[in-house]
C-alpha positions as CSV (number, residue, x, y, z in Angstrom):
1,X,19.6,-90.5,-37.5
2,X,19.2,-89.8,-33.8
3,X,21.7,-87.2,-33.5
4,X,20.3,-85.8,-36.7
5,X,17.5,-85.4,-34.9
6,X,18.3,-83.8,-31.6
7,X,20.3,-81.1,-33.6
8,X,17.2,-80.0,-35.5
9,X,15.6,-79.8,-32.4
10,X,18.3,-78.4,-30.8
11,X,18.4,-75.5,-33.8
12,X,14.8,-75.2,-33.4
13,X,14.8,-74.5,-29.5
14,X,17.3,-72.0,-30.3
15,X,15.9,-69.9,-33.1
16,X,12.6,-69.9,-30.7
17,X,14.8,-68.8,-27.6
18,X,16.6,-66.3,-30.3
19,X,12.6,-65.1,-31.4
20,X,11.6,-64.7,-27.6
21,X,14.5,-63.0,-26.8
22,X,14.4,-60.6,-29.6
23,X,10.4,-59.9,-28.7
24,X,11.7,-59.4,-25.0
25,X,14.0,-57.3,-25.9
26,X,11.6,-55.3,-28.4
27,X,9.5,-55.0,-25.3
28,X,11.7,-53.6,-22.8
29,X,12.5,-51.1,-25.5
30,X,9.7,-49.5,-26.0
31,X,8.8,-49.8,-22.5
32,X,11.8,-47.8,-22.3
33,X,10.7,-45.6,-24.8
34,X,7.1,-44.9,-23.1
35,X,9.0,-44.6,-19.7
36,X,11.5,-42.2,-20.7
37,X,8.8,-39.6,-22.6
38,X,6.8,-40.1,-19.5
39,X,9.9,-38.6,-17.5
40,X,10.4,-36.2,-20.3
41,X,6.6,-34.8,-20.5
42,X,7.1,-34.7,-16.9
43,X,9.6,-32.6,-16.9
44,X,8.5,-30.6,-19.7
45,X,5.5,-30.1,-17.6
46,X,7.4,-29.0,-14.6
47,X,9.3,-26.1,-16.0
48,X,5.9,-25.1,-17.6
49,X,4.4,-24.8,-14.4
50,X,7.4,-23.4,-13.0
51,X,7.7,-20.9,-15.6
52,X,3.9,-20.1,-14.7
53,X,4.8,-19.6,-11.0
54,X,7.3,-17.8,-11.7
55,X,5.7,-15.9,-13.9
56,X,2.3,-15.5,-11.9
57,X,4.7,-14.3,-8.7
58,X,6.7,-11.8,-11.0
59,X,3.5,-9.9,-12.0
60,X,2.3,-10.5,-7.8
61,X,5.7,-8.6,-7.0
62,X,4.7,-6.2,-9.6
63,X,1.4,-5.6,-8.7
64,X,2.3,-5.2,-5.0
65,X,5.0,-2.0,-6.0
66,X,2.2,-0.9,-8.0
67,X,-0.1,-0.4,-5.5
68,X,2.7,0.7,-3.3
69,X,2.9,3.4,-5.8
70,X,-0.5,4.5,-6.3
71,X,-1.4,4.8,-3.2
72,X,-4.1,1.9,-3.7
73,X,-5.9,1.8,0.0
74,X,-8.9,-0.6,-1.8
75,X,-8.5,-3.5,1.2
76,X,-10.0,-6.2,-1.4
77,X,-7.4,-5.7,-4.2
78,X,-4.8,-6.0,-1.5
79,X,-6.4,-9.4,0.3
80,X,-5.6,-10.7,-4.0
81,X,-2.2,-10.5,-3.6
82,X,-1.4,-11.1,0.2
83,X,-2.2,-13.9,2.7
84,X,-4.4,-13.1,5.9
85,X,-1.3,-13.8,7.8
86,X,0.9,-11.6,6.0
87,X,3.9,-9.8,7.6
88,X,6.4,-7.0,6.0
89,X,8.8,-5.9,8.0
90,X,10.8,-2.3,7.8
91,X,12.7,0.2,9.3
92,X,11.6,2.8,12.1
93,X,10.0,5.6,9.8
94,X,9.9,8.4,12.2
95,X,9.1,10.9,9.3
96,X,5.3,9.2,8.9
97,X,2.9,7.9,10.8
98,X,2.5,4.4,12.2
99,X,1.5,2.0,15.4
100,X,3.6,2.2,18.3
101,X,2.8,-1.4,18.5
102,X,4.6,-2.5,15.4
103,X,7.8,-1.6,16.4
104,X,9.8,-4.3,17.1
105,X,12.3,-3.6,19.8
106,X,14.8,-6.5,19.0
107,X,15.3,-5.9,15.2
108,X,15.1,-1.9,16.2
109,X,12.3,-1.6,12.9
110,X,8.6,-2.2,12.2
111,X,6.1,-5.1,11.3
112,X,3.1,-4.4,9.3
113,X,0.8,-6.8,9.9
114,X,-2.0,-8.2,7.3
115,X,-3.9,-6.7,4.7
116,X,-5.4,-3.9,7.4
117,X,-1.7,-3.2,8.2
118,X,-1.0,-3.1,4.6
119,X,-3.3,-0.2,3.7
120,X,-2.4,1.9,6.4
121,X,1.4,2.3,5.3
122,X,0.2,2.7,1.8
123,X,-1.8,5.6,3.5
124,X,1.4,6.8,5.5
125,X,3.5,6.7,2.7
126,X,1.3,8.7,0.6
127,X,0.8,11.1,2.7
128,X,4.7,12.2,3.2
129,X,4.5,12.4,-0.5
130,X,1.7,14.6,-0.7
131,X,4.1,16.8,2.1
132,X,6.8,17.0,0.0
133,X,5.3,20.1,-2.4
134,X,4.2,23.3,-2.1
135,X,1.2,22.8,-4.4
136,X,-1.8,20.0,-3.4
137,X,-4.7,18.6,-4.0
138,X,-4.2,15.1,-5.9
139,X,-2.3,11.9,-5.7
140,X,1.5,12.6,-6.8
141,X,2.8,10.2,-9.7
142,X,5.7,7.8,-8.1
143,X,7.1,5.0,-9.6
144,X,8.7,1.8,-8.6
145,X,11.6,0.6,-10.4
146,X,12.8,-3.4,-10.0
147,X,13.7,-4.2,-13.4
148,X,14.5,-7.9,-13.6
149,X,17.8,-7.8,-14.3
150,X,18.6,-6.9,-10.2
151,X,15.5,-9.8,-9.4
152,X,16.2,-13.3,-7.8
153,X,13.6,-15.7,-8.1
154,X,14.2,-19.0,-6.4
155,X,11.6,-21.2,-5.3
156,X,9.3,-19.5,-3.4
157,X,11.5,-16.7,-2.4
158,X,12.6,-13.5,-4.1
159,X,15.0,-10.9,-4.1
160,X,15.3,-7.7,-5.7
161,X,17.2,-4.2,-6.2
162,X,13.8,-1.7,-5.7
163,X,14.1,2.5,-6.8
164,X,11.2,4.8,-5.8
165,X,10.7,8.0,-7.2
166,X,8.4,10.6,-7.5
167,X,7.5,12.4,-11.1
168,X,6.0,15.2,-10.4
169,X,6.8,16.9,-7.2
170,X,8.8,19.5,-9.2
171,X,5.6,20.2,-10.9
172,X,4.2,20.5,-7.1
173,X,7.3,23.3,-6.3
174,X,9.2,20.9,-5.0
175,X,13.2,21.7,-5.8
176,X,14.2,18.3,-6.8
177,X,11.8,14.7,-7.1
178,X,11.4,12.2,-4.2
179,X,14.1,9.0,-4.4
180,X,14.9,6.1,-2.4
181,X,16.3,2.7,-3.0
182,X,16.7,-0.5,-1.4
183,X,16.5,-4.2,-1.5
184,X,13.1,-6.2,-1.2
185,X,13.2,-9.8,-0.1
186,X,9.4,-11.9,-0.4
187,X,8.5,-15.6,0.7
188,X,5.0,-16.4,-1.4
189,X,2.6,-19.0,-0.1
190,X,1.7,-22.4,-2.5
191,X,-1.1,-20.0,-3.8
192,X,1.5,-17.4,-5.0
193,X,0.5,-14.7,-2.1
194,X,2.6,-13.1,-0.7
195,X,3.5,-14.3,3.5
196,X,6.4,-12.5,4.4
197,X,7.8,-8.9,2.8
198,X,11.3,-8.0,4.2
199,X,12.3,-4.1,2.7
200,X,15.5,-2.6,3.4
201,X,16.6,1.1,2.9
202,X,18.8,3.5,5.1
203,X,16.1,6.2,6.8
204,X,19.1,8.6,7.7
205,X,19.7,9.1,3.8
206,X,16.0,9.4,3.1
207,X,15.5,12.0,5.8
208,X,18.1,13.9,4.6
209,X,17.2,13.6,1.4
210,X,13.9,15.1,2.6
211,X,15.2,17.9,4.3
212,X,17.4,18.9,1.3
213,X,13.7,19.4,-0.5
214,X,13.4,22.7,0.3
215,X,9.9,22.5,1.5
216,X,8.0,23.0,5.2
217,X,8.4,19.5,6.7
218,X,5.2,18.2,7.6
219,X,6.6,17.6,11.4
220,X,9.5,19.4,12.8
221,X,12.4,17.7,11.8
222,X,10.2,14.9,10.1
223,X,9.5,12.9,13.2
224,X,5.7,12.6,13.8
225,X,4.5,13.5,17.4
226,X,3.1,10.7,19.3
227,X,0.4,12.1,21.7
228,X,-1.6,14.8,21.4
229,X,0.6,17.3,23.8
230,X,3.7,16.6,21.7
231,X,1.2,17.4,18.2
232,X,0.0,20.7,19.6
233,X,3.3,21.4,20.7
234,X,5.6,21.1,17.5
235,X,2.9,21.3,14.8
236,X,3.3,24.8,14.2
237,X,1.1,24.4,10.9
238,X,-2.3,25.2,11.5
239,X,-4.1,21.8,13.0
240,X,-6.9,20.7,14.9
241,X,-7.6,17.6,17.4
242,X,-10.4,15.7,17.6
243,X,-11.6,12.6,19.9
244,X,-11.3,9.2,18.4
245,X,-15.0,7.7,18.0
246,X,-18.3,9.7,15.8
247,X,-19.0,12.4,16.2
248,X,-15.0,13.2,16.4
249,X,-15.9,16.5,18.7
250,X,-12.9,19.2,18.6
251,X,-10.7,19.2,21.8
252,X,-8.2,21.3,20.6
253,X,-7.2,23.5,17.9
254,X,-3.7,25.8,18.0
255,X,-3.6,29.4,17.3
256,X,-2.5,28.9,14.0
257,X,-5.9,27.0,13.0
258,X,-8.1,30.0,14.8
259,X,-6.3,32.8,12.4
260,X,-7.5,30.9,9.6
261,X,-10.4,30.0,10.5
262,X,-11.4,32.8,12.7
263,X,-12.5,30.8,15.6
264,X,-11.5,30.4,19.4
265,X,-10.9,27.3,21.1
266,X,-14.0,28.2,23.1
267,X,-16.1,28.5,20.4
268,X,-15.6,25.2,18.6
269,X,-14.5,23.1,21.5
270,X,-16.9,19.7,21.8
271,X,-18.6,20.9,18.4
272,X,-18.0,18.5,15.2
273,X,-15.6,19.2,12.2
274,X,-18.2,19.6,9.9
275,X,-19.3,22.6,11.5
276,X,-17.0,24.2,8.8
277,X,-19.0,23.0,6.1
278,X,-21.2,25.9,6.2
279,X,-21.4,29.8,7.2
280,X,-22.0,30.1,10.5
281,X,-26.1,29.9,11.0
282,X,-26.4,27.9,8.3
283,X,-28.0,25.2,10.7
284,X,-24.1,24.0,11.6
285,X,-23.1,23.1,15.2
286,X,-22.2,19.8,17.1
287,X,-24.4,17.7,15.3
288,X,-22.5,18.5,12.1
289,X,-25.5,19.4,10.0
290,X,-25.3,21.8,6.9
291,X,-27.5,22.6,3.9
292,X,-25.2,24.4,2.2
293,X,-22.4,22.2,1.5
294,X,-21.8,22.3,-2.3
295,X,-22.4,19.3,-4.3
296,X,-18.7,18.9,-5.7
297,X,-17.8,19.1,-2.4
298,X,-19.7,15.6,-1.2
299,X,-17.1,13.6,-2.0
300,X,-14.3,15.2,-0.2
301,X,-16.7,15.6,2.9
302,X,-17.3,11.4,2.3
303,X,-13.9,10.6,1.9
304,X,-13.1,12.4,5.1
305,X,-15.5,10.2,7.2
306,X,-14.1,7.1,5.3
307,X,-11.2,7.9,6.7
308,X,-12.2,8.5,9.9
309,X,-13.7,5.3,9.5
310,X,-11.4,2.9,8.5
311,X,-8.9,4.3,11.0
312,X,-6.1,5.8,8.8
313,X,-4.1,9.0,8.0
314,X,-5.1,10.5,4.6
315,X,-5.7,14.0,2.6
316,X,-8.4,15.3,1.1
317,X,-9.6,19.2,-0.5
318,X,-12.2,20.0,1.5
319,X,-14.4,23.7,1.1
320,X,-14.3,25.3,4.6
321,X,-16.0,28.6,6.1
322,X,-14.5,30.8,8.2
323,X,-16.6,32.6,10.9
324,X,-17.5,35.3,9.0
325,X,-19.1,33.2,6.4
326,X,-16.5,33.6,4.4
327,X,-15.1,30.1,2.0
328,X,-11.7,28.5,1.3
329,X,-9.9,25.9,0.3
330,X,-8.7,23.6,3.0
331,X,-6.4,21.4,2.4
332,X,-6.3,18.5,5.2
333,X,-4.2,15.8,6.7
334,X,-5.2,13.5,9.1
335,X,-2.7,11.5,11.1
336,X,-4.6,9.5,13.9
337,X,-2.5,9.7,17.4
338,X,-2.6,5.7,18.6
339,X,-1.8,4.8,22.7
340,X,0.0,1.7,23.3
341,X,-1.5,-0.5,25.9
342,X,0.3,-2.9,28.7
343,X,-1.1,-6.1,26.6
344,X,1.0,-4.6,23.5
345,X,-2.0,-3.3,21.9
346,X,-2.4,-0.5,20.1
347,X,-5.4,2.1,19.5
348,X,-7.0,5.3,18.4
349,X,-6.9,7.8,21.1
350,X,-7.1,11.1,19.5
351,X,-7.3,12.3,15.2
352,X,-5.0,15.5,14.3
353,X,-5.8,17.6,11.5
354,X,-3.0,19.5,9.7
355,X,-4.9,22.2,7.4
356,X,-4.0,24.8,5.1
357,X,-5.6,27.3,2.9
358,X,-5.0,26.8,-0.6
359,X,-4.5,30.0,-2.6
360,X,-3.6,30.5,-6.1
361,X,-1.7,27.9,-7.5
362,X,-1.5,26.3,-4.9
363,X,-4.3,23.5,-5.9
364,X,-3.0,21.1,-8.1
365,X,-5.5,18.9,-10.3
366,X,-3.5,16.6,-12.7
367,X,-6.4,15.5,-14.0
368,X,-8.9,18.4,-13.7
369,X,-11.7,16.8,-16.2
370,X,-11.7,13.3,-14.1
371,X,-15.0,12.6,-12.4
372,X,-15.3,13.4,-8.5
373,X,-18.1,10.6,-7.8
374,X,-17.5,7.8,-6.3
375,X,-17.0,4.3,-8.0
376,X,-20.3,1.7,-7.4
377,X,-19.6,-1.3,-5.7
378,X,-19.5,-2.8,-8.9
379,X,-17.3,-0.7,-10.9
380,X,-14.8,-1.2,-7.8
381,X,-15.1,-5.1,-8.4
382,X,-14.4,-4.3,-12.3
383,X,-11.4,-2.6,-11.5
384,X,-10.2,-5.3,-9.1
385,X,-10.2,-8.1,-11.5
386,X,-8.9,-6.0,-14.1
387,X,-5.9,-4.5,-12.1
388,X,-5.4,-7.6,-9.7
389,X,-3.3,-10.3,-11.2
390,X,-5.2,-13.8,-11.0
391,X,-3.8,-15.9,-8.5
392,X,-2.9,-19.9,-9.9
């Protein structure tokens, strides 16, 4: 009866060791379970926010060629997509203007440096492409090709095959459109701007490229004078020099300038620009006042002294007079002539104008019913969300 005993016991002990093991076991599994989606939905979520990134820093790469291509010079849009310590380094571009100080002696190229930098190149750039025609007076149309089929995206670098060309400088009388290619290499921040642009392209095939256009380079040879003795010197284009600060008085002008405009150097020496702006005794002299400038001609005469203002090369239409009251079309470029320092820094020393008269054909509107006014604050801010990609 005893041992009877102890082996019911013994049975029961086991079938409750058998029941706690099973409930252990049921336990640990679907602690498993919970554990394992956990990783899974962690994962899941990681290549979603990847993808994101990925996708967020696509459309920054995308924006940046874009505005590369446009010629955007709107500093906000560009402080969107790049940090306030950004860098993008380049080749020596002797064929359009830029700081002395950003060449870099030891990699024999350039680095552009923030935002500011940023818009200045745009501005360069643009203006060769303007030069590269024989008919003016708007933006040219150039695209950026970087399809993603030649793009690398790994972590927070990329790398990609980049095409530039032009779409209408035919249409301008040029003899063939604008092309260059090269490789692009970005590093973006953890807030998807980008830090750190690297752009690579051979300048020797670009410049002959450019010489191969057909067209009256906008420098001899294409390399942009550095001072203003070396400007007056080669620019055999009609062109005028100004001083650096308001109200920019004349210094200089080249005979080529005076047969246009009818003046001597004597007579518009230490007088402003915008003496032009209106038949002589029309109430124009040094202090640049006019009442007869036209009203579609505001905003060219604005845009000049933006430029001026923010301290960058650009073009603009402008309606001159000559000295015998008579008008014309002027088209300008304005390249500013920088001095580098013995700190290394670099500044504005003098502002050269390269003009010429516009006859016939030789104004080109693309878009001849657009608007000449200026966008509101507001309407810029508008545009900047809407074109500027949202940085995650």
């Amino acid at each position: 009866e005893y041992l009877r005993a102890k082996n019911r016991e013994h049975a029961r002990n086991t079938r409750l060791r058998k029941k706690a093991y099973l409930v252990d076991l049921k336990n640990e599994i679907e602690s498993l379970m919970k554990d394992q989606e956990r990783r899974r939905r962690r994962r899941l979520n990681a290549i979603l926010q990847l993808s994101d990134r990925q996708s967020v820093r696509r459309r920054v790469m995308q924006t940046f060629f874009y505005y590369r291509a446009t010629g955007e010079t709107d500093l906000v849009k560009w402080q969107q997509i790049l940090d306030p310590d950004f860098k993008m380094t380049l080749p020596v571009t002797p064929y359009r203007p830029f700081r002395l100080a950003e060449v870099q002696i030891s990699t024999f190229g350039r680095e552009v440096s923030g935002p500011t930098g940023m818009v200045e190149d745009v501005a360069s750039l643009q203006l060769l492409l303007e030069s590269v025609a024989r008919r003016y007076g708007s933006r040219p149309k150039v695209r950026f090709t970087c399809g993603p089929q030649s793009t690398l995206l790994i972590g927070d670098t990329i790398m990609c095959r980049w095409v530039m060309k032009t779409e209408d400088a035919i249409a301008r009388g040029a003899n063939a459109e604008v092309t260059n290619h090269g490789m692009l290499k970005a590093v973006y921040t953890p807030e998807n701007r980008l830090s750190r642009v690297e752009m690579h392209f051979d300048v020797m095939e670009f410049m002959q490229h450019l010489s191969s256009m057909g067209v009256t380079p906008l420098f001899p040879d294409w390399v942009v004078p550095t001072t203003i003795g070396s400007a007056l010197r080669e620019i055999k284009q009609p062109c005028i020099c100004t001083e650096a600060e308001p109200p920019f008085r004349i210094l200089h002008v080249n005979a080529a300038w005076s047969e246009i405009c009818g003046y001597a150097v004597e007579d518009v020496r230490g007088k402003s620009p915008r003496m032009l702006q209106a038949p002589p005794g029309d109430g124009n002299g040094a202090d640049g006042g006019s009442k007869a400038i036209k009203p579609e001609d505001v905003h060219d005469v604005r845009k000049a002294m933006r430029v001026l203002r923010d301290a960058r090369c650009a073009s603009f239409v402008v309606r001159n007079y000559r000295k015998d009251g008579t008008s014309f079309l002027n088209y300008v470029r304005i390249i500013p002539l920088y001095n580098l320092n013995s700190g290394g820094n670099c500044s504005i020393v003098h502002y050269v104008g390269i003009t010429k008269e516009l006859k016939g054909d030789e104004y080109y509107d693309a878009d001849p019913s657009a608007k000449r006014i200026p966008a509101s604050p507001a309407e810029k801010s508008a545009a900047a969300e809407a074109v500027g990609p949202r940085i995650a």
